[in-house]
N, C-alpha and C positions, 0 to 999 in steps of 0.2 A: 504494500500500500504506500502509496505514495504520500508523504509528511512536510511537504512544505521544499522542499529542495534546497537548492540555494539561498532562497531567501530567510531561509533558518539557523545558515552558517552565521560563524563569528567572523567576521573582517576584522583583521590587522594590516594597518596602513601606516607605512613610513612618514612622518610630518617633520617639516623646519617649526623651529619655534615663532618663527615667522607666519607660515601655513596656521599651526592652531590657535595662535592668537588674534591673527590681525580680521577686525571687522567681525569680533565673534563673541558669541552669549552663551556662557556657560552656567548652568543652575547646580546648585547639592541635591545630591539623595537625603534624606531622613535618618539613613543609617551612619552618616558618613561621620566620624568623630570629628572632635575639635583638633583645629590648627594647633598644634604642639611642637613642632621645630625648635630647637634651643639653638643657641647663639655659636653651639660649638655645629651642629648640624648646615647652619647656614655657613662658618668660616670653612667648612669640608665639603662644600658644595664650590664656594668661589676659589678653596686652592686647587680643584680639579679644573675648572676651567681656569683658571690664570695658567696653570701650569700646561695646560694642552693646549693654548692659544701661544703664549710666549717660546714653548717651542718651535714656534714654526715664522712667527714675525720678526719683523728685521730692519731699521731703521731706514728710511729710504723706497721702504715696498709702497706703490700704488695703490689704489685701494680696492683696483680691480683684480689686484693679484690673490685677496682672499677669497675667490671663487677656485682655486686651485689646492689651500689649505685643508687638510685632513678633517674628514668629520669625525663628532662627537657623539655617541652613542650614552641617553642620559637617561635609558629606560623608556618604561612604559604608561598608559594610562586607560583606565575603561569608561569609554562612555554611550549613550544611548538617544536615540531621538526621538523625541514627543513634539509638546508645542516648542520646544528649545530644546540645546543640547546639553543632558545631563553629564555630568562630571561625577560617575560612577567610584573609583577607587586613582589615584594617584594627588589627591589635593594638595599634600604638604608639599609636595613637589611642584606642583601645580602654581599654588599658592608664593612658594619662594620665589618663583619665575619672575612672576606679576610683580612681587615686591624688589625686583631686583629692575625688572623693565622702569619703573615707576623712578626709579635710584637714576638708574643712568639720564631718564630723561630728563632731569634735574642735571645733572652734571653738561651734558651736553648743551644745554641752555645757558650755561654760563661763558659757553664759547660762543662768541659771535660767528665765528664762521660756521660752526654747527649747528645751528637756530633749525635749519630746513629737516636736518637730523633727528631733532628734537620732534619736532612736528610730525616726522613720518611715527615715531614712537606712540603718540596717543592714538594710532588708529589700532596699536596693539592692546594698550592699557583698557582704554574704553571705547563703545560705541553709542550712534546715533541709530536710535531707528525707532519709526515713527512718531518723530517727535520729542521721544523720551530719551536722557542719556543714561547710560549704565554700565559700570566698568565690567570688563570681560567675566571675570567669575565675579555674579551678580548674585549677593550676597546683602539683603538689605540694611542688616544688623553692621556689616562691615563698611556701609557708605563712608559716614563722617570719619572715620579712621583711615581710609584710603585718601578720601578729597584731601585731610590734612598733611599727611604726607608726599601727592602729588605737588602741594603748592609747598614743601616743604618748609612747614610750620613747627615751629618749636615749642608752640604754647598750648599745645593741646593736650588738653582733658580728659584720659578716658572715665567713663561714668562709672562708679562705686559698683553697678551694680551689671556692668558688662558681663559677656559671656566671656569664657576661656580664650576663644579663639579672637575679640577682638582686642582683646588686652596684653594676650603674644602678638598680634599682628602689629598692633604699636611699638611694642619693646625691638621686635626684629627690624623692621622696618626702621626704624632711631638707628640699630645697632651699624646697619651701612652707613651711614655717613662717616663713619670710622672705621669699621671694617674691610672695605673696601679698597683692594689692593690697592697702594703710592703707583705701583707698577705700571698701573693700567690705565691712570689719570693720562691728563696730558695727550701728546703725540698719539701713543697707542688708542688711546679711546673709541676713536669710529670705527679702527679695526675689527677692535674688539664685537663693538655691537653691532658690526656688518658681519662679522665670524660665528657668533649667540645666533642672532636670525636668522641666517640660509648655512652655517654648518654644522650648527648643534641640532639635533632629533632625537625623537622621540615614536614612540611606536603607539600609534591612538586603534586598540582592540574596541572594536565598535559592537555591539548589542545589539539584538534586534530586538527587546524593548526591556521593559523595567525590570520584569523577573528574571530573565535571561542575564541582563546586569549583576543582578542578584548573588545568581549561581559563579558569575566568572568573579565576582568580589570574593563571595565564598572560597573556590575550590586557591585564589590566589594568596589568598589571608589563613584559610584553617586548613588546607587537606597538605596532604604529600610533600611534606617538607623535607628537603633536597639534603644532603650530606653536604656541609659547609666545608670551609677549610678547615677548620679547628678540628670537626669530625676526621677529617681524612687523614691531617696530621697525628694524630691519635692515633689510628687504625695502621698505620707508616710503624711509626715509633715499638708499638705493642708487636705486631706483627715482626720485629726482628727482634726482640726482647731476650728469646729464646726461651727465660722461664720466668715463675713470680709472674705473672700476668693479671691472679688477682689484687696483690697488691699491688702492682704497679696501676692497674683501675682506678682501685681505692684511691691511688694520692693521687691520681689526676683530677678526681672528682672534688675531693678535698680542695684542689688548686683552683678549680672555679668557683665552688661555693666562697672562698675566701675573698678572691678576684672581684665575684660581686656582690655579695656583702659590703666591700669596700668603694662601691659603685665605679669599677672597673670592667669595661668590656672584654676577655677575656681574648679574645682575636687583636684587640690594639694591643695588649700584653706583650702575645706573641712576635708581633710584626716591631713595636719597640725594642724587644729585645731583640731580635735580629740583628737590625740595625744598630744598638748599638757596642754588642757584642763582637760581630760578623764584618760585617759593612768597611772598606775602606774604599778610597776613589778609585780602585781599580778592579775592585770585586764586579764580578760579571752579573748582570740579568738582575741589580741590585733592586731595579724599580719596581720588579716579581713580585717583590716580598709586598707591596703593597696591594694586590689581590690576589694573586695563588700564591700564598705563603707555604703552604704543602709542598708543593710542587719543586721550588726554591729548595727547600730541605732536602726532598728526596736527592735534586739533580746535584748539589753540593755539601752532599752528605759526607764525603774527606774533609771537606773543612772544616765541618763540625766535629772531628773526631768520634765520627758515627761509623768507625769500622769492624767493629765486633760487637758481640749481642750484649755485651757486658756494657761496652759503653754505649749501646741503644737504654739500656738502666740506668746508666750514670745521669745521662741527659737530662731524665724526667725524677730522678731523685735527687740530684747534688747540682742539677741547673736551674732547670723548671719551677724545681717546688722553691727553693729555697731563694729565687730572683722572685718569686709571685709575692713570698709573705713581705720583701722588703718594696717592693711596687705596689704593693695595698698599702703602705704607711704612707707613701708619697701620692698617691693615689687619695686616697684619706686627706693628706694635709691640702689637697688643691681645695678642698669645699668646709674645711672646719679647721681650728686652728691644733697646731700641733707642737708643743714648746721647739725653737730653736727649727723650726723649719715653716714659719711666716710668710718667709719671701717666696715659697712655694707656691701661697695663696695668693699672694699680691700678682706673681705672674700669670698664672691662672685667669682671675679676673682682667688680667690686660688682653689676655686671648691668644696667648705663651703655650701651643700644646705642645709644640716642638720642646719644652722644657724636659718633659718626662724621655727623650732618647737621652738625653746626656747625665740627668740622674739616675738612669739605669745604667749606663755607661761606668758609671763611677761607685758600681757594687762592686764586693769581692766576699762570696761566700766565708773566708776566715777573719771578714772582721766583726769585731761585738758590735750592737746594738750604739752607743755610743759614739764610734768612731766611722759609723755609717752615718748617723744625722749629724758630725762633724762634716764630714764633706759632702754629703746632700746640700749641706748650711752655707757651704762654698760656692757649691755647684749655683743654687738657685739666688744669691748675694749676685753674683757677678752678673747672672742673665737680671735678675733688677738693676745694677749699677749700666750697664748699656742700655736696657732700656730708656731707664731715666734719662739718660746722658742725651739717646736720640729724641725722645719726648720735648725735651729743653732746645732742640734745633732744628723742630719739625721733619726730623727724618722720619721715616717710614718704618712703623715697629708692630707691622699684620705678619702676622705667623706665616705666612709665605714669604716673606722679606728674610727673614732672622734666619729661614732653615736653610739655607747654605753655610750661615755663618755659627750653627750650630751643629751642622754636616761634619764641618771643618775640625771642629775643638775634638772629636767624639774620638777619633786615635789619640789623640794627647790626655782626653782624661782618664781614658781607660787603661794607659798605660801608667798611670801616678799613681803608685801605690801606696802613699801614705799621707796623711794631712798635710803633710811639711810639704811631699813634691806638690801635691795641689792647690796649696799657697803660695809657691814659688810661680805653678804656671800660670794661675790667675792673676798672678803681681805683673808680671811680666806681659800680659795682655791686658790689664788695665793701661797699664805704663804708655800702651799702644794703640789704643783703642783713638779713632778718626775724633771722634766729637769728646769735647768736654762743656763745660754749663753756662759758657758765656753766651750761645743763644735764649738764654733767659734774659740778657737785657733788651731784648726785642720781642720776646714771646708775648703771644695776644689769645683774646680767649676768638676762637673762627667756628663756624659753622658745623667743621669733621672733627675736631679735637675737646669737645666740651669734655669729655669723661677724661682723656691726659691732665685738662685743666683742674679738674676735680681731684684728680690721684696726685698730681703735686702738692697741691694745695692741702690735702689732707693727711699727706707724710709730711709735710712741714707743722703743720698746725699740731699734727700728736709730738713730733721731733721736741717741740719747743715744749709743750708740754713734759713729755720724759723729762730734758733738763730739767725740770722745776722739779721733778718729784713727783712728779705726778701719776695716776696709770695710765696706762696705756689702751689708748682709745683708735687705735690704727685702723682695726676691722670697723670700728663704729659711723669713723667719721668715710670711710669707701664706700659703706653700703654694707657692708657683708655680714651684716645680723641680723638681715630679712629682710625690710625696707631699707630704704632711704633718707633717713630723715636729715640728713647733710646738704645741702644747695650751696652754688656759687653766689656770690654778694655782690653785687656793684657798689661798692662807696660814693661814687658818683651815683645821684640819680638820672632819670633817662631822662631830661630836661636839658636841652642846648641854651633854653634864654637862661637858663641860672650857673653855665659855663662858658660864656665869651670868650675871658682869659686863654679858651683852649684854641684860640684863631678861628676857622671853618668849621659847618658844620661834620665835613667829613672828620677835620683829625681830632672833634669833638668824640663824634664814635669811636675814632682808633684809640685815643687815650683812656677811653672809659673801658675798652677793653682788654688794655693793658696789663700781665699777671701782677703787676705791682698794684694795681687799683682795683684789685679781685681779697677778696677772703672767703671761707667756709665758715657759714653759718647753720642751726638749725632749723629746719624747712619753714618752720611756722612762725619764725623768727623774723627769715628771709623775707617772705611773702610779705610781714607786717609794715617791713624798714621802707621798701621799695624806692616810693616816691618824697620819703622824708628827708629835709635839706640835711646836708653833714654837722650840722652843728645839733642836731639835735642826736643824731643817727651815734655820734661816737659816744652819748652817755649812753646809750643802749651796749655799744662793743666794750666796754669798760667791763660788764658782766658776763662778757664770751670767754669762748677759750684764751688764751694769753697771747695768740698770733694777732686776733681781732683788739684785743685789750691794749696792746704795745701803741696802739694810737691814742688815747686820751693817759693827760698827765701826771691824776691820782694814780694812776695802776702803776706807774714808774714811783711815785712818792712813798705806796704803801704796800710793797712788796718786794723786800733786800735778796730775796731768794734769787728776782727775778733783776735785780740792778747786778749782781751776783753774776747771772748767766750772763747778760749781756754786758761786764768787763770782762769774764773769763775769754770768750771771743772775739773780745776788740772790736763791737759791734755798736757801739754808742754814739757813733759817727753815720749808721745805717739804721739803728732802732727807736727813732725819735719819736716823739708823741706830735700830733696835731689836734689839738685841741679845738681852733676856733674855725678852720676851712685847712682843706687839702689841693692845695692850687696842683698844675702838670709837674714842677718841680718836686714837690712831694710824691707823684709817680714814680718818676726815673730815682728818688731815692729806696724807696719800697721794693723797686725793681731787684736794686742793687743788693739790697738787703733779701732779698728770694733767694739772688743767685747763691749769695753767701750760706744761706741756710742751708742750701740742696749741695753745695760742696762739704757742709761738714755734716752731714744725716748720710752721703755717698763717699766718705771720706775710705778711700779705698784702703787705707793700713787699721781703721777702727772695724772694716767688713772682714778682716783677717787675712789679706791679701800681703803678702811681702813683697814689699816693691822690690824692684833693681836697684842699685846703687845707681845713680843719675838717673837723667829721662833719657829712655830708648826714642827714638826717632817714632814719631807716628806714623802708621800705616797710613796708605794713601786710601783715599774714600774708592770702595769700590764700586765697579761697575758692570751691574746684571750681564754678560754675553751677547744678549738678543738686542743689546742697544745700538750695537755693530758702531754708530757713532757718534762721539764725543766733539764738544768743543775745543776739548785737549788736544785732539786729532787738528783741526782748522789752524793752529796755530802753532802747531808741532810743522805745518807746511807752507804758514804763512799766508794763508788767508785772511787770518785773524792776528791781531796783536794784543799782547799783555796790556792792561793798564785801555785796554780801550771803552770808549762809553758806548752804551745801548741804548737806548730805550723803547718803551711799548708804542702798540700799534691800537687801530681798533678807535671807539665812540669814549670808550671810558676815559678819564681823565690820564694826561699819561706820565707816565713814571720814570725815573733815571735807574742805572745801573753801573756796575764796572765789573768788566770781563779779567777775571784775576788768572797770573801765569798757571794755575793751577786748572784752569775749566771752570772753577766755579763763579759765582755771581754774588757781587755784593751788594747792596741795594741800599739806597742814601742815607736809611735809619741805619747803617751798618753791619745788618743782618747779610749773612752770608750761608749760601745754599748750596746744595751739592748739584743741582741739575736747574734746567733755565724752564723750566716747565715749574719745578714747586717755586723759583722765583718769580716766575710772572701769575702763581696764583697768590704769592702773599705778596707781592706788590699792589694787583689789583682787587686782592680780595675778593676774591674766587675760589671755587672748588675745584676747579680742571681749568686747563691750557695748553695748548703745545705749545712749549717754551720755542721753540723753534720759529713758528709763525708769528709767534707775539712779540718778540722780538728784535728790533730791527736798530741798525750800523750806517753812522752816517758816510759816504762815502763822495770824492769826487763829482760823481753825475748824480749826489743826492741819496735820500735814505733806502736803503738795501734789508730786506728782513735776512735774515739768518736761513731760514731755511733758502734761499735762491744761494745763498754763497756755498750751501751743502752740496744743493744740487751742482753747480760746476764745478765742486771739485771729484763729485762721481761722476761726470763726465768727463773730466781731464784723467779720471784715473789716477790721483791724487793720493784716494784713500785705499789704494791695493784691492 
């Protein structure tokens, strides 16, 4: 009997993410859970694509040439069609897309030459039709939280009594504007989202209707669950064992139940220990280990000293178990505090997952309990003191930035076998390290870096506390004790007629968001102060923490503890009181007085680091591979010269610069950047640019952008 035929089948259809978004209305099922993506889920969504788009671009590429670039295969989704097209099973996926489409169009907007860019973008975000708008996954509950976002609004409110899913859709959606690879800003950018829309796919399993949906939700969610890698490594390992197989079970079993207990995925476990056990720059099919990690084992099973059945036991007794129980303490300290391993959590919350290969790195089965959270205490100091250090200079500190340069450390730590050598080599790489904290005298609170502003601000404000004696309120004042109840402060209020003094209205803005004219206050504090003049605002900071307090002049008359700290530091030339107004001059002192604080809270010999005798020569700033090229290059052939001036292009007001022997770009408040893309976004105070187009050289026959002097000299064959 005949049952419907074809039209009964399920179609699977290859889609760009261009194809299923653009001019399209997607509705939820009933069954479909809440949006729950956490912020590490979305930063291992964007390091798979930064990481498979940047391998293949190359400074100079057209942008017709990323119709030749590799495609991305980014799974699947089910949907079905009625009066619309339902959005059966792949939402979180679904969902981050949208919120990432939404991210770029913002960014892209902020380049004038990509305005048209921008605009081809809302035909994916939302549609028009019949009259009514509605963003592609048309979700009523999540309107006002998407429109806020699209116009990228900071003031937004979600309602007390929101659902789950629109209350993560805000936090994620916030979480890109800092998240979102340095890498990809700039130059790269239309690449990229020319790359996303026609080379990233997805495979849309189509329904032929709502039960049939049903059934392929189901059989994809509950039946027949596949042998993973963890399973097959297992099955590997036992299978050459020879004997004891049921305890070798047992403590496998054991090793996961621990693993997540400790809210440890049991599969990143394994794949960090590989790397940072295994892993050197010339170990073969290294990137394996990041999905068939099985596989990897089986094929370089010598290396592992996996050649007898004996040491197939050793592996999972004297490696496995005994690297899980010391990866569940660090594991552990990422989400709740752990004495003497803090910084663990601080990096954590910067979005540091790369941290955990180099504190595995730096176990050794035969040392105590003690002398492992000594050098964890190492390990995770130093990745805070670079942090910081780039945070302070606007470098770029997304866990796809940092992991070559913590690729790099991963044979040097694992070969330091005792505190001392691992004090010596973090001395030694401090000593070396590109940036130190004098971009704090230009550091401003922007648009992508409000949570850096915040994580300064509140290791300073507990620092100064400490000295005093006080407890320590580090977790409190970041967030990290369940809300938030800590906010940035303007001292200035948002009133230009009650700041003349500060010239225009622009460098009225730029001053007032200056980290020296920032403090952390409690939220319902903050909110209260807002619009209140400074003379009234500093008897209020008198009863804050002591960082906010350091402005009015009782707190200095009636607190020797605190006149104490600030001679012990030599800081009473920086920690002055303002009592009656706080003019710009009192900025640029406040400023000073940051930097000062963040050099001695980062003072590399009090985080345990043994310096070198003298200062070793700093590393030169590096440069990603796919950049192919530099300013450095231009001038290394005489295109360009040291000491020469730039400046911008474009409607916005325009800005100076000077092109230093080095490549980099110094910008007239002094601030000095590693690439001319993140200088022409804090010169003009933007999110994205190509440094390249935006800045232009005045020349002979008149001003020349940067990019046209790139291009002849990759025509002249200049640049090999």
């Amino acid at each position: 009997m005949h049952d419907g035929g074809d039209a009964q089948l399920v179609d699977g259809r290859g889609q760009t993410v261009k194809q299923l978004f653009k001019n399209a209305r997607y509705g939820l099922e009933y069954y479909q859970r809440e949006y729950t993506w956490t912020r590490r889920n979305m930063q291992e969504l964007l390091d798979d694509l930064t990481d498979r788009f940047l391998d293949q671009w190359k400074s100079g590429h057209e942008r017709d040439d990323v119709a030749f670039y590799r495609p991305y295969f980014l799974g699947s989704i089910v949907t079905y069609q009625s009066d619309r097209t339902y959005l059966v099973d792949g939402q979180q996926r679904f969902t981050s897309l949208l919120l990432l489409l939404t991210h770029l169009r913002g960014l892209l907007t902020a380049d004038e030459e990509l305005e048209d860019d921008a605009r081809d973008l809302d035909q994916l975000i939302r549609s028009r039709q019949y009259g009514t708008r509605a963003f592609t996954l048309d979700v009523p509950e999540r309107n006002d939280c998407m429109e806020a976002l699209l116009k990228g609004r900071t003031d937004f409110t979600v309602p007390a009594d929101a659902s789950l899913s629109v209350k993560n859709l805000w936090v994620r959606g916030s979480d890109l504007a800092e998240d979102f690879p340095a890498t990809l800003r700039g130059e790269p950018l239309p690449y990229f989202v020319d790359w996303l829309l026609n080379r990233v796919c997805l495979v849309d399993i189509r329904a032929h209707d709502r039960d049939n949906g049903w059934e392929i939700f189901e059989t994809m969610n509950d039946r027949g669950a596949r042998l993973t890698p963890l399973d097959l490594l297992k099955g590997f390992l036992l299978s050459h064992a020879g004997q004891n197989h049921a305890e070798l079970n047992e403590a496998w079993r054991d090793m996961l139940t621990r693993l997540t207990n400790a809210g440890a995925h049991p599969s990143d476990f394994i794949k960090t220990l590989l790397q940072a056990l295994y892993v050197g720059p010339d170990t073969p099919d290294r990137e394996k280990i990041d999905g068939s990690f099985h596989e990897w084992v089986r094929e370089h099973a010598t290396l592992l000293g996996l050649t007898r059945p004996d040491k197939f036991r050793w592996f999972i007794t004297d490696v496995l178990v005994p690297f899980a129980n010391r990866y569940s303490i660090i594991q552990r300290a990422t989400t709740e505090r752990i004495p003497g391993l803090e910084a663990v959590r601080y990096n954590a919350d910067n979005g540091l997952t790369g941290q955990l290969t180099l504190l595995t790195a730096v176990m050794r089965p035969d040392d105590d309990d003690s002398t492992f959270i000594t050098k964890a205490q190492l390990v995770a100091r130093f990745l805070d003191l670079l942090l910081a250090r780039r945070m302070a200079n606007s470098a770029p500190i997304q866990n796809v930035e940092l992991l070559p340069e913590i690729m790099r450390l991963v044979p040097s730590v694992r070969e330091a076998a005792t505190v001392e050598d691992l004090s010596k080599l973090f001395g030694r790489e401090a000593a070396e390290l590109v940036h130190d904290f004098s971009g704090i005298n230009t550091f401003k609170l922007r648009s992508d870096n409000r949570k850096q502003v915040r994580y300064l601000l509140a290791r300073m404000t507990a620092f100064v506390e400490g000295e005093n004696d006080n407890p320590d309120r580090t977790a409190e004042y970041l967030g990290l004790e369940g809300t938030r109840p800590h906010e940035i402060e303007h001292i200035w209020e948002n009133h230009y007629d009650r700041h003349k003094e500060a010239g225009s209205e622009e460098q009225f803005r730029n001053q007032r968001d200056q980290l020296g004219a920032l403090l952390l206050l409690p939220k319902s504090d903050n909110a209260s102060y807002q619009d209140t003049v400074y003379e009234k605002k500093v008897e209020y900071y008198q009863r804050q923490n002591l960082l906010a307090a350091l402005l009015h002049p009782v707190s200095h008359e009636r607190n020797p503890r605190l006149r104490r700290f600030i001679a012990g530091h030599d800081l009473s030339k920086l920690a002055k009181p303002y009592g009656d107004s706080f003019p710009p001059a009192a900025i640029k002192e406040r400023q000073r007085l940051y930097r000062r604080l963040c050099e001695l809270l980062w003072n590399p010999t009090d985080l345990g680091f043994a310096m070198p005798v003298g200062q070793t020569a700093k590393r030169t700033a590096s440069t990603r591979a796919h950049y192919g090229i530099t300013p450095v290059q231009l001038i290394a052939v005489g295109l360009l010269k040291p000491g020469t001036k730039i400046s911008t292009t474009g409607r916005r007001e325009q800005q100076h610069a000077v092109l230093l022997e080095d490549g980099r770009v110094q910008l007239e408040n002094g601030a000095i950047y590693d690439s001319l893309s993140t200088a022409g976004q804090m010169a003009l105070n933007i999110p994205s640019c190509n440094g390249w187009n935006i800045w232009q050289v005045q020349t002979e026959s008149g001003p020349e952008r940067l990019i046209k002097i790139r291009r002849r000299a990759l025509e002249r064959g200049l640049l090999g």
